[in-house]
N, C-alpha and C positions, 0 to 999 in steps of 0.2 A: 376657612372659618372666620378671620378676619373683616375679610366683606360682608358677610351676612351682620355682622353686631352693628353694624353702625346703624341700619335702619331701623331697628327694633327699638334703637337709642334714641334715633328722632322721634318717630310715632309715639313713645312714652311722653318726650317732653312736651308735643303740642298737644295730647291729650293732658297734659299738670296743666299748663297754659288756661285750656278752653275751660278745664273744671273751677281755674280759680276765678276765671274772669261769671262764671254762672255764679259763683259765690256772691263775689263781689254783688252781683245785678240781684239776688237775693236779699243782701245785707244793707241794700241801698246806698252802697259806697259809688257805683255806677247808677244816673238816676235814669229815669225814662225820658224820649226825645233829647236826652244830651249827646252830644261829641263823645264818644270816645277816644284813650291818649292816641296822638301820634307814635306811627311806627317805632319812632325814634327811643320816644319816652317807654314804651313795654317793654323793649330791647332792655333795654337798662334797667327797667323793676323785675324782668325775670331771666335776666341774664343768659338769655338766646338769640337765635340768630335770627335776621329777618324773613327766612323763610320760614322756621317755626312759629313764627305771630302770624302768618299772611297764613299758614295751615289752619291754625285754630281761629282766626278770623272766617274766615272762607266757612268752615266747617258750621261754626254760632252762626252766621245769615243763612247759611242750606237751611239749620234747624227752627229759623224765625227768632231769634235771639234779639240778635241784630239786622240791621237793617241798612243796606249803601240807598244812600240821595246824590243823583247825580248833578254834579256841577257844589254839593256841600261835602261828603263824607259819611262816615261809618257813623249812626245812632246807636245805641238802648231801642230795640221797639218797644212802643210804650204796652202796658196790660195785654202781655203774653204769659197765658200760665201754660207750664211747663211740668208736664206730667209725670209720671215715672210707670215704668212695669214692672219693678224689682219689687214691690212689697205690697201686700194687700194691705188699703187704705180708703177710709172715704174722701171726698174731696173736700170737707172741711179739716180734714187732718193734714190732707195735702197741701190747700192753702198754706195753711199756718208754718207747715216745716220750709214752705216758700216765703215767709215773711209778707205775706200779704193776709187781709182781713177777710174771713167767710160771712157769707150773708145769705140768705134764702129768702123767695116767697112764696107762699105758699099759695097752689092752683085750685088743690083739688083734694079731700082725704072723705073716704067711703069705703064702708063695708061693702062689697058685692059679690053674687052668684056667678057674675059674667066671666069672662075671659078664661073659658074654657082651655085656650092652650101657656096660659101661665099659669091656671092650673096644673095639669101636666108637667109642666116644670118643675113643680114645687112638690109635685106628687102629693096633690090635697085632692079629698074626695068631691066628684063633683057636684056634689048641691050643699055642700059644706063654701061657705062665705070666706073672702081675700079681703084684706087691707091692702086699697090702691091709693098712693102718696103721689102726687104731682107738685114738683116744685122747680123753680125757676132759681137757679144757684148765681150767686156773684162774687166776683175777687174784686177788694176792693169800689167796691159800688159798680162794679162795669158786668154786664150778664155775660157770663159765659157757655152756659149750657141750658137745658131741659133734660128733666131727671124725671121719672117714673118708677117706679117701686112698687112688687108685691109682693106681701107678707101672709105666712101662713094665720090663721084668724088666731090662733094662741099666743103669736109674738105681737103680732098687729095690735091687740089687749094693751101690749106694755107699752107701744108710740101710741096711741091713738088721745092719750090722758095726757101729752106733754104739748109742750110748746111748738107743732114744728117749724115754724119760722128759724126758731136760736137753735132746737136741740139739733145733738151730734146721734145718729142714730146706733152707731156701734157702742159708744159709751154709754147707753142705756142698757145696749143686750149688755154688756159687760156688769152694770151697775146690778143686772137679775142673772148671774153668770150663767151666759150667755157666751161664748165665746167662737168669733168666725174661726178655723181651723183653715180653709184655703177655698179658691175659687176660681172658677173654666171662664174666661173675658174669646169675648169672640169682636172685634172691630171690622167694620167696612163705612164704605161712602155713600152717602143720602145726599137729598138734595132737602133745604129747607122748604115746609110748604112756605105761605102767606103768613097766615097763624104763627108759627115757628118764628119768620123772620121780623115779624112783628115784635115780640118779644124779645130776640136778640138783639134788634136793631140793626141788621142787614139785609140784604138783598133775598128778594125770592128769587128759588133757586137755586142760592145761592150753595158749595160746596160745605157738607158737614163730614164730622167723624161720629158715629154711630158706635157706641161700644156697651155690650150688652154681656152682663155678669151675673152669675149664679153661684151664689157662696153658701159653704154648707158649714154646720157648725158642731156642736159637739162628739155627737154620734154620728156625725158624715152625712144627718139628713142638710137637705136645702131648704135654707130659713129666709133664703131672701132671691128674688129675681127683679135686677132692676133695668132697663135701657134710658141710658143716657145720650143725648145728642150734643155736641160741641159744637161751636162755632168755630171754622178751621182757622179765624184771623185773627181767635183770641188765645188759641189751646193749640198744644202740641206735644206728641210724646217724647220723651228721652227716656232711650234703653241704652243699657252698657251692655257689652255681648262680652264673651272673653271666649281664648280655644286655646 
């Protein structure tokens, strides 16, 4: 019994470790492109061993947190937003509980008969009209994605009248209660076209995350279907698993 406790005991502390150092890079106590402390100095603010900081180090650079330069050290990557799958959320909510500023621009907002299979999705009749929303999202002024969105034409009514460059779109349905209840995310990997990489300012080709959500709301109908594209060098998810 004895053997088995000690490493359940480690794994705890370099998961405290890596949570508070994501805090910190949150709170801006850790900035972007800085040094982070020497081994030395974490040893001694979180009073473990050097194998638990080289854990939770090692772990933050797997997840794009941080970033080794060789021949300097361990960085902050600078403008990585850092996603979550614990909680339904739009990504100006998400920003902000990241301490970072949301921004949009907007591409594209029309009423249309087209798109026959997000119809389908949304279970809207087909010659009955969708709200489709394109917009180009930012943390902190830096692009990080392409977002698409379509709305059944009765919710589409309540965005269609607001600002969407600033508005937060859940807080609207919320504002005409409205409330998302939960949502099916399906993600895989794309490649950016031209267009796309244009817009993010990377490479064509180049690797995205593709994450595509269908949230349903009071009565369990589906009020929203949106795909989203990331840029994989800006965005990254953090799940906490437990068993």
């Amino acid at each position: 019994m004895g053997s088995r406790s000690k490493p359940v005991k480690s794994i705890s502390l370099y998961i405290r470790v890596k949570d508070t150092i994501i805090k910190q890079i949150q709170e801006k106590k850790w900035k972007p492109n800085a040094m982070i402390p020497t081994e030395n100095e974490l040893m001694k603010e979180f009073d473990v061993s050097r194998t638990t900081i080289r854990q939770a180090i090692s772990i933050l650079v797997q997840e794009g947190i941080l970033e080794r330069q060789q021949g300097k050290g361990t960085i902050v990557k600078p403008q990585l937003f850092v996603g979550s799958l614990s909680k339904l959320k739009g990504f100006a909510e998400e920003a902000r509980e990241k301490g970072m500023f949301p921004s949009s621009k907007l591409l594209l907002v029309t009423m249309s008969r087209d798109f026959p299979y997000e119809k389908s999705i949304l279970q809207v009749p087909m010659d009955e009209e969708i709200l489709v929303i394109e917009r180009l999202r930012f943390a902190n002024q830096t692009p990080i994605a392409i977002e698409r969105s379509f709305w059944p034409k009765k919710i589409g009514e309540l965005l269609v009248c607001r600002d969407l460059n600033q508005s937060t779109f859940y807080e609207i349905l919320e504002e005409n209660n409205i409330f998302l209840k939960h949502a099916k995310e399906k993600i895989s990997a794309v490649n950016a076209t031209l267009f796309e990489a244009d817009l993010l300012g990377i490479r064509g080709g180049q690797a995205m995350l593709k994450m595509e959500r269908l949230s349903f709301g009071n009565e369990d109908q589906p009020i929203e279907f949106t795909t989203t594209k990331f840029s994989s060098e800006k965005y990254t998810y953090h799940i906490d698993l437990m068993r």
